[in-house]
PQR file with spaces between the fields and no chain letter, atoms N, CA, C, O and H, PARSE charges and radii, in Angstrom:
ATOM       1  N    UNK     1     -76.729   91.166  119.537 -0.4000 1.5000
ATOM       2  CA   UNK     1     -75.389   91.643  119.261 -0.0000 2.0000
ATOM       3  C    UNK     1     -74.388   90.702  119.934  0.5500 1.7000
ATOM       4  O    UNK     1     -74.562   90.352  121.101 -0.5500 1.4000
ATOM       5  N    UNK     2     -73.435   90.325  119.274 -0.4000 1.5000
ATOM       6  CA   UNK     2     -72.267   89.358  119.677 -0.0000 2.0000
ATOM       7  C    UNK     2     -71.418   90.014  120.421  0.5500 1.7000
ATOM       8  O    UNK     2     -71.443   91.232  120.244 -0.5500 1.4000
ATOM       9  H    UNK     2     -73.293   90.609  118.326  0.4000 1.0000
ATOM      10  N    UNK     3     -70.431   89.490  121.447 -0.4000 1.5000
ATOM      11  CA   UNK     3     -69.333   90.374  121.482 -0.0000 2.0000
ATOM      12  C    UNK     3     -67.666   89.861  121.199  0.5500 1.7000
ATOM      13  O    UNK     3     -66.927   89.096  121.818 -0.5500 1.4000
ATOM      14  H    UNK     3     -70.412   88.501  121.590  0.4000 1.0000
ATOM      15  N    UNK     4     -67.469   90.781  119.805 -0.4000 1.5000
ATOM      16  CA   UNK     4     -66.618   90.915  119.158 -0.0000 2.0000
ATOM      17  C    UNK     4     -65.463   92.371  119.214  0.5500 1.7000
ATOM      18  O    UNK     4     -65.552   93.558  118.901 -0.5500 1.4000
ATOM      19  H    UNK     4     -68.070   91.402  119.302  0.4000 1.0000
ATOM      20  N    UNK     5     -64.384   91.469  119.802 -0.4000 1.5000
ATOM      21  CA   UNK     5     -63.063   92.788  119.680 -0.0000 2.0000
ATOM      22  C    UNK     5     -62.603   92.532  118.435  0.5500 1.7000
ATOM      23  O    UNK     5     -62.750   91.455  117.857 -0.5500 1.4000
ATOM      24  H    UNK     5     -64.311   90.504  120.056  0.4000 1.0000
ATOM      25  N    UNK     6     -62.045   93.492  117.997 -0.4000 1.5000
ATOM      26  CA   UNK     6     -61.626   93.148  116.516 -0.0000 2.0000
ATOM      27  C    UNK     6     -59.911   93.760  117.051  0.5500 1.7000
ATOM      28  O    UNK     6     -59.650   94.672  117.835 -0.5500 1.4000
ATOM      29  H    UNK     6     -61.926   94.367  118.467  0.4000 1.0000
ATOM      30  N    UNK     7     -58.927   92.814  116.246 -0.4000 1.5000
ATOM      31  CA   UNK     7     -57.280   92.868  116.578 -0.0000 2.0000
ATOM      32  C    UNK     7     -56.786   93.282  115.175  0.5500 1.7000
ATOM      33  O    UNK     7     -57.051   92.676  114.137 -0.5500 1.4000
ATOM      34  H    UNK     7     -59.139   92.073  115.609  0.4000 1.0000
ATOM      35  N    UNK     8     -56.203   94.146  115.258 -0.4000 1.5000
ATOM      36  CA   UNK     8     -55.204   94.663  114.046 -0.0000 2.0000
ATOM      37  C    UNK     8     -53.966   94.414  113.896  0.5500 1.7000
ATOM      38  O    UNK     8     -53.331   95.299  114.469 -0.5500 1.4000
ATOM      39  H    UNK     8     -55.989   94.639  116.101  0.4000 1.0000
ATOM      40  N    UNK     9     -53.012   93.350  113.220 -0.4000 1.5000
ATOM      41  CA   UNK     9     -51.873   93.223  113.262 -0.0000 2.0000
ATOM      42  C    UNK     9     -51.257   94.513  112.110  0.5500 1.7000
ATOM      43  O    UNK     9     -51.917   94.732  111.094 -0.5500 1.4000
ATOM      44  H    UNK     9     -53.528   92.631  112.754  0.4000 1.0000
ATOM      45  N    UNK    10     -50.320   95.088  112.307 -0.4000 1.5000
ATOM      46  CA   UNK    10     -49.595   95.454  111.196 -0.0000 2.0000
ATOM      47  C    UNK    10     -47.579   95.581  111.503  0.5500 1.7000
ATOM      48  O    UNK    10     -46.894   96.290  112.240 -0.5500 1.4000
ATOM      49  H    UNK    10     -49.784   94.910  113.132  0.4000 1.0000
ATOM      50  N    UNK    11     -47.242   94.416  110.429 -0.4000 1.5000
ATOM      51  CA   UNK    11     -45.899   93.850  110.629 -0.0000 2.0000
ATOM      52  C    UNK    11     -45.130   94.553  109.380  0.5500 1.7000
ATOM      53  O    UNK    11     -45.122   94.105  108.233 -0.5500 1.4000
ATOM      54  H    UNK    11     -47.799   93.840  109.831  0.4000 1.0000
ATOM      55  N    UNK    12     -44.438   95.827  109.854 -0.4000 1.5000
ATOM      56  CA   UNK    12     -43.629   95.941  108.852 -0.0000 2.0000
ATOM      57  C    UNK    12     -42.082   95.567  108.500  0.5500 1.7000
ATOM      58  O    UNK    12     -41.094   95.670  109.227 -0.5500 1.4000
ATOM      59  H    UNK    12     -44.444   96.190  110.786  0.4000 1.0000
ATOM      60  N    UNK    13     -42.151   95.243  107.572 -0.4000 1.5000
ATOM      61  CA   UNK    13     -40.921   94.264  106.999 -0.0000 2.0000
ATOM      62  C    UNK    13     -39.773   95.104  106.860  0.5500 1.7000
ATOM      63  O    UNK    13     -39.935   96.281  106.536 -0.5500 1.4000
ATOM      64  H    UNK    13     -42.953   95.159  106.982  0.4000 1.0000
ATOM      65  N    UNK    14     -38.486   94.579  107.095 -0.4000 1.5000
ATOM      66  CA   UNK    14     -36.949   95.557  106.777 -0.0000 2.0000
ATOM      67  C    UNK    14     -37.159   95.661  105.023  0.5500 1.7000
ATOM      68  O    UNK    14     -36.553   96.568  104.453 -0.5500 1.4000
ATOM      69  H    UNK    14     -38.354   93.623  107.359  0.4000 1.0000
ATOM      70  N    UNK    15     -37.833   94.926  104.384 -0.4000 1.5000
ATOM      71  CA   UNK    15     -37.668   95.098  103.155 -0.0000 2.0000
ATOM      72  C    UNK    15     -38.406   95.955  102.375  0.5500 1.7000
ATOM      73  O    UNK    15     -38.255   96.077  101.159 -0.5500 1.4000
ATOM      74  H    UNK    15     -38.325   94.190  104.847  0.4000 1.0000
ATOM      75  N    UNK    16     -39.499   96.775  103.301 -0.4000 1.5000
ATOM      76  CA   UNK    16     -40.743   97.600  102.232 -0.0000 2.0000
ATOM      77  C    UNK    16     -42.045   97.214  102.856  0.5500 1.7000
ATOM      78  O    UNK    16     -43.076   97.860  103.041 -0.5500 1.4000
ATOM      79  H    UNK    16     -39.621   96.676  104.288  0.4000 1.0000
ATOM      80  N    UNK    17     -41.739   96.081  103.105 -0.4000 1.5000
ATOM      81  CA   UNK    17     -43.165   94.984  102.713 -0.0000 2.0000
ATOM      82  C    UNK    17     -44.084   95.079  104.197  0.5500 1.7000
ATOM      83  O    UNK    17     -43.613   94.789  105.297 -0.5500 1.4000
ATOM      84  H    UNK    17     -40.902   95.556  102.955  0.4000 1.0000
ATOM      85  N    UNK    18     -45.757   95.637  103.911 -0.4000 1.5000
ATOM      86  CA   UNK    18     -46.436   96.017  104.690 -0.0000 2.0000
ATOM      87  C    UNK    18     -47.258   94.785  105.176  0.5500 1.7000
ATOM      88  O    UNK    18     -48.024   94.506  104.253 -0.5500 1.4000
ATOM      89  H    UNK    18     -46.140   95.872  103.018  0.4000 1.0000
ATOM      90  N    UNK    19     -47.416   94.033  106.084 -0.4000 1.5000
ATOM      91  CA   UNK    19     -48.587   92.911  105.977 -0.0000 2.0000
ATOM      92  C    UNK    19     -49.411   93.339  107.406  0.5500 1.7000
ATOM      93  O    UNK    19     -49.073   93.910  108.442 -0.5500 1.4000
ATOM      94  H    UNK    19     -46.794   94.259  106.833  0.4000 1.0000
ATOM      95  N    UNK    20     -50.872   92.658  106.813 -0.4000 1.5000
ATOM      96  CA   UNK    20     -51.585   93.439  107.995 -0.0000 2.0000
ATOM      97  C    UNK    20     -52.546   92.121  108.228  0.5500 1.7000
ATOM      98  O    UNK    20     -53.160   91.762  107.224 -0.5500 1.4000
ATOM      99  H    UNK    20     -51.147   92.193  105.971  0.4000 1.0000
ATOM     100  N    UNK    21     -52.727   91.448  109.289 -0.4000 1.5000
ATOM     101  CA   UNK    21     -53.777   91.071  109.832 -0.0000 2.0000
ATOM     102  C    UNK    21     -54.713   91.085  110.677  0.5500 1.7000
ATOM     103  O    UNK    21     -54.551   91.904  111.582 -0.5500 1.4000
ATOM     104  H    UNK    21     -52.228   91.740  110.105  0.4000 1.0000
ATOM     105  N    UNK    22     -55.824   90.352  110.723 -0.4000 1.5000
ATOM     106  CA   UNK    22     -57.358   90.759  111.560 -0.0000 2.0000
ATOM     107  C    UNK    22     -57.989   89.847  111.403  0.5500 1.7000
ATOM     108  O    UNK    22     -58.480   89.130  110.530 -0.5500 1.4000
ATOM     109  H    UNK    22     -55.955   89.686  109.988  0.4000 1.0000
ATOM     110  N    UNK    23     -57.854   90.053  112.980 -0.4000 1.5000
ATOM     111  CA   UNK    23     -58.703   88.935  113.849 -0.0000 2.0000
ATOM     112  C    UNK    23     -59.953   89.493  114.327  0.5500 1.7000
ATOM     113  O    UNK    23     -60.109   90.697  114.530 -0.5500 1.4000
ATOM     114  H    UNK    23     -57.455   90.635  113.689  0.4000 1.0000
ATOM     115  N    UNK    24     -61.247   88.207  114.585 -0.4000 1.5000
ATOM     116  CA   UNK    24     -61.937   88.671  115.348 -0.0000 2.0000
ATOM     117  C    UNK    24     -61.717   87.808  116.433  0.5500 1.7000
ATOM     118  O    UNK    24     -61.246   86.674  116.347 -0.5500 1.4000
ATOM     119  H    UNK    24     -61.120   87.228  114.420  0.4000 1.0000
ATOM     120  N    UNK    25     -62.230   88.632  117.905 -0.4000 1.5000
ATOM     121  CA   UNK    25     -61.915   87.901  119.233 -0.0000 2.0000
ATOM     122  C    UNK    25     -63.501   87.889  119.799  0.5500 1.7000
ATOM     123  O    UNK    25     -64.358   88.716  119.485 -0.5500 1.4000
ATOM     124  H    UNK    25     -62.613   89.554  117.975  0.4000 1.0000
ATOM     125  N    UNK    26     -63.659   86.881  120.605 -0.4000 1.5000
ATOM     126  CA   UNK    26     -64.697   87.216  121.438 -0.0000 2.0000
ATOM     127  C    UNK    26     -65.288   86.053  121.472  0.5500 1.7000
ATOM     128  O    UNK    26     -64.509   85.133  121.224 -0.5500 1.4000
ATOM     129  H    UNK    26     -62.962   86.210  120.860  0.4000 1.0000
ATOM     130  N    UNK    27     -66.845   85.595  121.778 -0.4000 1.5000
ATOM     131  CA   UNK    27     -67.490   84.660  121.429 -0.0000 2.0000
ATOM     132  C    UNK    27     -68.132   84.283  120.514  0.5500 1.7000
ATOM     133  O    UNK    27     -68.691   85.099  119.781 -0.5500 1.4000
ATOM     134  H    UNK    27     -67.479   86.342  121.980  0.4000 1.0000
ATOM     135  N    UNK    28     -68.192   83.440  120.386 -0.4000 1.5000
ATOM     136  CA   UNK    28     -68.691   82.421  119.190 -0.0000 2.0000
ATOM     137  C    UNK    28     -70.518   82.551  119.222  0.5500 1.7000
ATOM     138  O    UNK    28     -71.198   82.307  120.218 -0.5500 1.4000
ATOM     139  H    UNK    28     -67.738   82.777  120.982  0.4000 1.0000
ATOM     140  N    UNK    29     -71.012   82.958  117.979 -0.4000 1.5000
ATOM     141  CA   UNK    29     -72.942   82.690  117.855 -0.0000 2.0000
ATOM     142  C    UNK    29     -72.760   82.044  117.714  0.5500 1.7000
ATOM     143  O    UNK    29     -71.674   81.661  117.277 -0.5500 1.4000
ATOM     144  H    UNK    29     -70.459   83.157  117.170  0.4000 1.0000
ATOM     145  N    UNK    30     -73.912   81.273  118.039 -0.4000 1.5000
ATOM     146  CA   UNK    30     -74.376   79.715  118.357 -0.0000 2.0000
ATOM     147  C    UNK    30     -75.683   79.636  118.266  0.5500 1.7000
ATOM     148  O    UNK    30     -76.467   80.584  118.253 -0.5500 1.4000
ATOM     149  H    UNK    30     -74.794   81.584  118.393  0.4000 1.0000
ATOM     150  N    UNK    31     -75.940   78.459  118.200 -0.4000 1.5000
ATOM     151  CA   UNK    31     -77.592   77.893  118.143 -0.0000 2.0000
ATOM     152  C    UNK    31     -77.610   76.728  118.447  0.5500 1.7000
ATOM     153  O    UNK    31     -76.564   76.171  118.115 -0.5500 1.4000
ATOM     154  H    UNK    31     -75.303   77.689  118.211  0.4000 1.0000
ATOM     155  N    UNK    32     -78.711   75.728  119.199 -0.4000 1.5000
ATOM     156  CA   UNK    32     -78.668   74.488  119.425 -0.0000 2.0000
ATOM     157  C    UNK    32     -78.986   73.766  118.127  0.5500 1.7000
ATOM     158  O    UNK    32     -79.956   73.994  117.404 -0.5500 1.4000
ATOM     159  H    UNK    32     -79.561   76.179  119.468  0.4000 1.0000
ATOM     160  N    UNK    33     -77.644   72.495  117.857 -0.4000 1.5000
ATOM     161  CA   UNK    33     -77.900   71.465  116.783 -0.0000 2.0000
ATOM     162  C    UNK    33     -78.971   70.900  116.844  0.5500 1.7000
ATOM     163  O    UNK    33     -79.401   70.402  117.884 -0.5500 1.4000
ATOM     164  H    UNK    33     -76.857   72.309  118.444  0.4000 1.0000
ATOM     165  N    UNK    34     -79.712   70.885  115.480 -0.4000 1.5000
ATOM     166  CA   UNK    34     -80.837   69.596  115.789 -0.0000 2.0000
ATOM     167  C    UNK    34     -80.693   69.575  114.117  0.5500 1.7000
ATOM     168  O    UNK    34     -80.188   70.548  113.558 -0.5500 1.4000
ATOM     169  H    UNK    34     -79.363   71.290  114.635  0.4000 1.0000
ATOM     170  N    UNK    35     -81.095   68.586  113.460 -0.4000 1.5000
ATOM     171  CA   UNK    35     -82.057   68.547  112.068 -0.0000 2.0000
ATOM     172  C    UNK    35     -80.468   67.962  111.122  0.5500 1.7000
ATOM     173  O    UNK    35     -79.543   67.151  111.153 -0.5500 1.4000
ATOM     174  H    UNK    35     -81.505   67.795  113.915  0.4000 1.0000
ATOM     175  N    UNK    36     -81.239   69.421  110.131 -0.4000 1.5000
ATOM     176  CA   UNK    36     -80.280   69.362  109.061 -0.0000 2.0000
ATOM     177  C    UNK    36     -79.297   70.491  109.257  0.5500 1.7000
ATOM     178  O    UNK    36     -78.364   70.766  108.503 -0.5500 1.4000
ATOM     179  H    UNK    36     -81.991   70.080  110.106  0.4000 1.0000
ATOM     180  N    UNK    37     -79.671   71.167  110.486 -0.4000 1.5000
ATOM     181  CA   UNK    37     -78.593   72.117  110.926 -0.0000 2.0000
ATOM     182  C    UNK    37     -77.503   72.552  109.771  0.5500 1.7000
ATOM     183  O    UNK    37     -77.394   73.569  109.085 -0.5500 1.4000
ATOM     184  H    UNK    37     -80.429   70.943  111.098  0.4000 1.0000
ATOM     185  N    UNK    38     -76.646   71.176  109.871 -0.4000 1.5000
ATOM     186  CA   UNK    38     -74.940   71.640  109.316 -0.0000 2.0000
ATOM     187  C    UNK    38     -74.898   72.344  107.736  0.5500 1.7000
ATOM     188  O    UNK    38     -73.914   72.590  107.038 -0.5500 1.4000
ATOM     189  H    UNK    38     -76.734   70.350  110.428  0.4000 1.0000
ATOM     190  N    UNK    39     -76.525   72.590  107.427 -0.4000 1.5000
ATOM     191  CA   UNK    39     -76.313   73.256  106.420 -0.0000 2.0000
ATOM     192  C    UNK    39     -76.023   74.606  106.348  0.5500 1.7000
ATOM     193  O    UNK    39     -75.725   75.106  105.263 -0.5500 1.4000
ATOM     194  H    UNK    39     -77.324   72.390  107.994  0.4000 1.0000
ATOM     195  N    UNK    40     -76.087   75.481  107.703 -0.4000 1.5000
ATOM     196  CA   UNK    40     -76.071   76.299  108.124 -0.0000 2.0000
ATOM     197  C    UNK    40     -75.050   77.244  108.972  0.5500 1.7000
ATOM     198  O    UNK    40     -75.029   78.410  109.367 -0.5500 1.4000
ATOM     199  H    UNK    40     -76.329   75.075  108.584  0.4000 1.0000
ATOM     200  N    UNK    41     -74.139   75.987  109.037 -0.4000 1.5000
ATOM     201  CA   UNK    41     -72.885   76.326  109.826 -0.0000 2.0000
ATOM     202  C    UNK    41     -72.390   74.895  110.525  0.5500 1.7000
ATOM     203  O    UNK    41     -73.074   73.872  110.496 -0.5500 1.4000
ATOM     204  H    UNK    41     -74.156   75.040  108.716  0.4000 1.0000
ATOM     205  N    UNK    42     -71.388   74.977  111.010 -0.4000 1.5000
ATOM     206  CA   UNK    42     -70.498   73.822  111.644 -0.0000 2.0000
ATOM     207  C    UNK    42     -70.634   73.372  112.657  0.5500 1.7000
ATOM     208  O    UNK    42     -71.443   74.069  113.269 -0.5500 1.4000
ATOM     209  H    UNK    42     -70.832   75.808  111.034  0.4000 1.0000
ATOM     210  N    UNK    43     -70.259   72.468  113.309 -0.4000 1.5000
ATOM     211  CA   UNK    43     -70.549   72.089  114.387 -0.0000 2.0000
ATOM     212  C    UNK    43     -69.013   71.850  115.058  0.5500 1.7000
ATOM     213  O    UNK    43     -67.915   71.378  114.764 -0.5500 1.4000
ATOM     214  H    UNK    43     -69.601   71.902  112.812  0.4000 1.0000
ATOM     215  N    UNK    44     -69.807   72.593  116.300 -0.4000 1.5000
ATOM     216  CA   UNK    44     -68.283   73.751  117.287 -0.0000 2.0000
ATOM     217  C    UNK    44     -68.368   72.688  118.583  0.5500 1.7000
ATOM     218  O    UNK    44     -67.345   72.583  119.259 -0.5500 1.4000
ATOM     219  H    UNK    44     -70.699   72.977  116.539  0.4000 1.0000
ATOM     220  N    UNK    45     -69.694   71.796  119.004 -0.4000 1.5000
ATOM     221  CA   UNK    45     -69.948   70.502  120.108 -0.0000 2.0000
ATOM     222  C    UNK    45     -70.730   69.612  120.289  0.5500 1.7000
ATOM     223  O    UNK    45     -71.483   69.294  119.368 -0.5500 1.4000
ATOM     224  H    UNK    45     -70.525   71.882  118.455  0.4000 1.0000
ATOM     225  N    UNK    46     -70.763   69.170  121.115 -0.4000 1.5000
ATOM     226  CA   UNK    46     -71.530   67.821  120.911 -0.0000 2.0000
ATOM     227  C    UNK    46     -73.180   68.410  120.390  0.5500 1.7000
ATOM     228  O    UNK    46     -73.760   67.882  119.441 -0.5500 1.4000
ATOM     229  H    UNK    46     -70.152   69.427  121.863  0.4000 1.0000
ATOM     230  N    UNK    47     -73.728   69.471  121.120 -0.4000 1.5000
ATOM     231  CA   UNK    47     -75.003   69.579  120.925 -0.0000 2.0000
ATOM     232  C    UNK    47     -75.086   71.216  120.386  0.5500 1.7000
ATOM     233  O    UNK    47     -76.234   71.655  120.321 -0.5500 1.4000
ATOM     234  H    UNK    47     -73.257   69.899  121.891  0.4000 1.0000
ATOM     235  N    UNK    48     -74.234   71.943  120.084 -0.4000 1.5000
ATOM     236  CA   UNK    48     -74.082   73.297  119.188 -0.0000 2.0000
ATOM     237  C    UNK    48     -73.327   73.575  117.596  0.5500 1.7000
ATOM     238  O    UNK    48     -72.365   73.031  117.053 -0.5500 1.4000
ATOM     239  H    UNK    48     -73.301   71.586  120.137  0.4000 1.0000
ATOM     240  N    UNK    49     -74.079   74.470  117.242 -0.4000 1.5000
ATOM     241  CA   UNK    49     -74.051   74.651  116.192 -0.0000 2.0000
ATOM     242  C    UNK    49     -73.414   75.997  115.880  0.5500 1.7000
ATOM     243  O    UNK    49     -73.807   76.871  116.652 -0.5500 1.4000
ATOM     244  H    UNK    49     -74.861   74.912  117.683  0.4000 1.0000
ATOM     245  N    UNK    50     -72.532   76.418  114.956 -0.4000 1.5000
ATOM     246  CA   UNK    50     -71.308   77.756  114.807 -0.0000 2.0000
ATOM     247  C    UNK    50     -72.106   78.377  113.839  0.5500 1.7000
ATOM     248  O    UNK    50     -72.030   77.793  112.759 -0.5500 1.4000
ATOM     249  H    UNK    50     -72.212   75.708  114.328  0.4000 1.0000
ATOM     250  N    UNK    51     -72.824   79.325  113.839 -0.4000 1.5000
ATOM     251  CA   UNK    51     -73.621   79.830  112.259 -0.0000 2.0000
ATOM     252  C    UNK    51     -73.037   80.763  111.541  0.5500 1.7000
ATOM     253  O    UNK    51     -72.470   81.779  111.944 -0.5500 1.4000
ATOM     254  H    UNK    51     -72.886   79.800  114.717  0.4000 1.0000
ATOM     255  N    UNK    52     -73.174   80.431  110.582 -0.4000 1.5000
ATOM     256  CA   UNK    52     -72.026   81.010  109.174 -0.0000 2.0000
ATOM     257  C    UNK    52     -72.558   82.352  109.472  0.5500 1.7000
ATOM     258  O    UNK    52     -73.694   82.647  109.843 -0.5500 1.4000
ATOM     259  H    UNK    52     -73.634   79.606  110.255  0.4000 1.0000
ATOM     260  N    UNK    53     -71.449   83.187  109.225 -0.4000 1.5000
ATOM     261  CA   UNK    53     -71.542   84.896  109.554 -0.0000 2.0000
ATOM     262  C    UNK    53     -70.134   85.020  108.753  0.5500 1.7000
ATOM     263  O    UNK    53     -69.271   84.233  108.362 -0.5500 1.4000
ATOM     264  H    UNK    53     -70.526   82.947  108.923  0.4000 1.0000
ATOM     265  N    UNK    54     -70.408   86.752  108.706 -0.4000 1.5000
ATOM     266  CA   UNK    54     -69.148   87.415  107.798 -0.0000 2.0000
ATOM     267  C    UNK    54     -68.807   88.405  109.063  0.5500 1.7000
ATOM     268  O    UNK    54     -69.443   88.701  110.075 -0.5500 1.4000
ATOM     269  H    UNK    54     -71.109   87.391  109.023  0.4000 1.0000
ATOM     270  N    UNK    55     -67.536   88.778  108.559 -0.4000 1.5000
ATOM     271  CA   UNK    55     -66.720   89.760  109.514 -0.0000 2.0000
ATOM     272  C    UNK    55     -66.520   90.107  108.583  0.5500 1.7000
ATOM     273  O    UNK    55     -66.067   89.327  107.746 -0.5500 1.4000
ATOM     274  H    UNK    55     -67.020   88.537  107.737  0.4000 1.0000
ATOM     275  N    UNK    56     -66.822   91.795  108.189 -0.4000 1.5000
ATOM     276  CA   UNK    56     -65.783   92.595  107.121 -0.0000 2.0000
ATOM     277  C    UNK    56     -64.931   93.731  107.550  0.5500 1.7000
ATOM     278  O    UNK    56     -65.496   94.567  108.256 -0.5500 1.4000
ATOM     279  H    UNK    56     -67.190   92.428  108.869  0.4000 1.0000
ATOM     280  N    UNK    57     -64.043   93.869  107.345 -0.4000 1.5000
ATOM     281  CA   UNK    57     -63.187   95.348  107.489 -0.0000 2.0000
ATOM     282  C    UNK    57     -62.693   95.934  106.269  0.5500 1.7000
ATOM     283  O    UNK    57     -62.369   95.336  105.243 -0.5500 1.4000
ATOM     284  H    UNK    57     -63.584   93.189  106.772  0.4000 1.0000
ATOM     285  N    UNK    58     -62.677   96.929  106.452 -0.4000 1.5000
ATOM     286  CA   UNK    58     -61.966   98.364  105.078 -0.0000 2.0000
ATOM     287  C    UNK    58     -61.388   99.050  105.995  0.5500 1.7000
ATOM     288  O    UNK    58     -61.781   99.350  107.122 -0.5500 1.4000
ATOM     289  H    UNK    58     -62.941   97.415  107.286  0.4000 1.0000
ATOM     290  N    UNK    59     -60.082   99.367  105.253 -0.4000 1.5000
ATOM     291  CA   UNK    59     -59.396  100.332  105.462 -0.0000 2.0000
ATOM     292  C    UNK    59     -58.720  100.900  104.308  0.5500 1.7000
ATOM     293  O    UNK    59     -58.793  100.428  103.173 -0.5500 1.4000
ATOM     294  H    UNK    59     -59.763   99.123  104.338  0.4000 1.0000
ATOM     295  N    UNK    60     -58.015  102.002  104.664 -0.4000 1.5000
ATOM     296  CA   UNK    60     -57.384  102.799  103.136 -0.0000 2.0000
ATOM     297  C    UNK    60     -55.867  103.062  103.704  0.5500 1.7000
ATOM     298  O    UNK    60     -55.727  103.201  104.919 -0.5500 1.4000
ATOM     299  H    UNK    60     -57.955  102.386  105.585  0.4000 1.0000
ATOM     300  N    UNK    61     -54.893  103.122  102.957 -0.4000 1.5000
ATOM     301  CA   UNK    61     -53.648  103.207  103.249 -0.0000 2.0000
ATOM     302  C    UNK    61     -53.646  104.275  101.983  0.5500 1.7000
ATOM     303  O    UNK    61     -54.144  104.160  100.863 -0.5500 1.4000
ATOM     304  H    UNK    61     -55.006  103.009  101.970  0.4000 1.0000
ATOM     305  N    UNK    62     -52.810  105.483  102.654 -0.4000 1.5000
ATOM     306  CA   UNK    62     -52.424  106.570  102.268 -0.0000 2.0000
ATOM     307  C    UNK    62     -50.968  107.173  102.327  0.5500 1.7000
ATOM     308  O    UNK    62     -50.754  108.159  103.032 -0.5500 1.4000
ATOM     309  H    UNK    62     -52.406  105.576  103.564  0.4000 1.0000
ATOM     310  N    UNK    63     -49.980  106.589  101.595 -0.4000 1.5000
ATOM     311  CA   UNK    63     -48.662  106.903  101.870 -0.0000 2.0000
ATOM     312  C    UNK    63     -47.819  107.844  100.996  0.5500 1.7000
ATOM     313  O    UNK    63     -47.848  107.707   99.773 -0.5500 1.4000
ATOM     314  H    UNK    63     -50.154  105.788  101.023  0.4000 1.0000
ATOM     315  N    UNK    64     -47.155  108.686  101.510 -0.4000 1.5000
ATOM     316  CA   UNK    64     -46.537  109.436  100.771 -0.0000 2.0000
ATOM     317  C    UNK    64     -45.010  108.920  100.931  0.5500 1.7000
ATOM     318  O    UNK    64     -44.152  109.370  101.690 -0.5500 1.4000
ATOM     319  H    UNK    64     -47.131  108.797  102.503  0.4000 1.0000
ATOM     320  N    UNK    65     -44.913  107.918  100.065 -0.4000 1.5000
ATOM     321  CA   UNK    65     -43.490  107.628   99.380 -0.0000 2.0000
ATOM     322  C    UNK    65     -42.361  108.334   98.928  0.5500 1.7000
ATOM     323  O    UNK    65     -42.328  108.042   97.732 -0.5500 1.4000
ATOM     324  H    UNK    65     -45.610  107.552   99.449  0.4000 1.0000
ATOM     325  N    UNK    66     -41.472  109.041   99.142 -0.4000 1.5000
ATOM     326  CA   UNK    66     -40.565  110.048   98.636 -0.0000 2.0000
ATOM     327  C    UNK    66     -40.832  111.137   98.597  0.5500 1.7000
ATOM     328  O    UNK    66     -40.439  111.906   97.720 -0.5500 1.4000
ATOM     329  H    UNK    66     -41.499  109.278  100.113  0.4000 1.0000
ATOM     330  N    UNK    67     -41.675  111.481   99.696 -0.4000 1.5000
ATOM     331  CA   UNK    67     -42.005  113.073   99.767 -0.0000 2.0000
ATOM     332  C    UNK    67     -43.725  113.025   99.116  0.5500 1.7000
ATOM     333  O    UNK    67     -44.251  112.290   98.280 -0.5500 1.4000
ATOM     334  H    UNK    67     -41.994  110.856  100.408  0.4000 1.0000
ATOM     335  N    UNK    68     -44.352  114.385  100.099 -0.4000 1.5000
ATOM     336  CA   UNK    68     -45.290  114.552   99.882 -0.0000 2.0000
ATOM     337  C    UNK    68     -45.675  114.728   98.490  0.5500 1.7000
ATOM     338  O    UNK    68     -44.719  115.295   97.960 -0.5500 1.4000
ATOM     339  H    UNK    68     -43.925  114.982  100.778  0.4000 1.0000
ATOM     340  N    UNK    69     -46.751  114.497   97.476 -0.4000 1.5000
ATOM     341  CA   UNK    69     -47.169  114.951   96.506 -0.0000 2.0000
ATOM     342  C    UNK    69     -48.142  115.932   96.627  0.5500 1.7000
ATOM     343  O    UNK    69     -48.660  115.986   97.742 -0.5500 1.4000
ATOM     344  H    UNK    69     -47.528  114.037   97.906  0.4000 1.0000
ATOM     345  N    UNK    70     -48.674  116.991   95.519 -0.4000 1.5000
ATOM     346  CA   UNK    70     -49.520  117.878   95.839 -0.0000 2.0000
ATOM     347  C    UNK    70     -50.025  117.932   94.133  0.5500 1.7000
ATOM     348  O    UNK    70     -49.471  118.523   93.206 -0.5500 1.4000
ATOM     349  H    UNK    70     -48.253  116.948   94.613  0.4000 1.0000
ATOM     350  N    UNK    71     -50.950  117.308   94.120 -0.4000 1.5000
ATOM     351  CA   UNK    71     -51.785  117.736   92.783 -0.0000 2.0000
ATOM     352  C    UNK    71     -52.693  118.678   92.654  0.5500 1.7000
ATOM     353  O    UNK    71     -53.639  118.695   93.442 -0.5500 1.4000
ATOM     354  H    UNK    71     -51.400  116.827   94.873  0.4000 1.0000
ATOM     355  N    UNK    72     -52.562  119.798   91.473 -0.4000 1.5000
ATOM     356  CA   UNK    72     -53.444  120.626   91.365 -0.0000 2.0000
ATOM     357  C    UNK    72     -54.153  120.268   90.101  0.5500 1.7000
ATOM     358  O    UNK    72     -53.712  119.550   89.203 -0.5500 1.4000
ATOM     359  H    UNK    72     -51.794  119.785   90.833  0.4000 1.0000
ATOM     360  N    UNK    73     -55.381  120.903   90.154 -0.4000 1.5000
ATOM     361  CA   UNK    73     -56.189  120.963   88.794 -0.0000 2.0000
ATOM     362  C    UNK    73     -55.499  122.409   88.032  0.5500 1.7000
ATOM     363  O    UNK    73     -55.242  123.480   88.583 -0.5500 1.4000
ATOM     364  H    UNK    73     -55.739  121.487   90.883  0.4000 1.0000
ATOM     365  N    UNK    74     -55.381  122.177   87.151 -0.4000 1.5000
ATOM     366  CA   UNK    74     -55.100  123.109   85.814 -0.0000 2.0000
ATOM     367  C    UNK    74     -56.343  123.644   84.975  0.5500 1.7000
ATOM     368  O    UNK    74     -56.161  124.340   83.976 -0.5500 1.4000
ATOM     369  H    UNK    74     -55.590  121.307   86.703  0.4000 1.0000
């Protein structure tokens, strides 16, 4: 297990406009370079290797714009 903080920006705009970014913080996985390595990820120093990984996040934004709505089934 790595250790990863994960940072949530959220910048809201005078105009409406919601923007949200995310970071991950922490340290870097690694492995020692040798070979054909760089097919595998980048090279972060003289003798290490950065290995390709995903960070995913979901979230849901739920806004009630001009007043609550309330839908019923009929």
């Amino acid at each position: 297990m790595l250790n990863y903080d994960y940072v949530w920006d959220m910048v809201f705009h005078p105009n409406g406009a919601i923007e949200v970014k995310f970071h991950a913080t922490g340290y870097i996985g690694s492995v020692f370079l040798f070979g054909a390595a760089r097919r595998y990820g980048n090279q972060v120093g003289e003798h290490t290797l950065g290995t390709v990984h995903t960070h995913s996040a979901h979230y849901k934004v739920d806004l009630d714009v001009g007043g609550k709505t309330c839908w019923r089934r009929q």
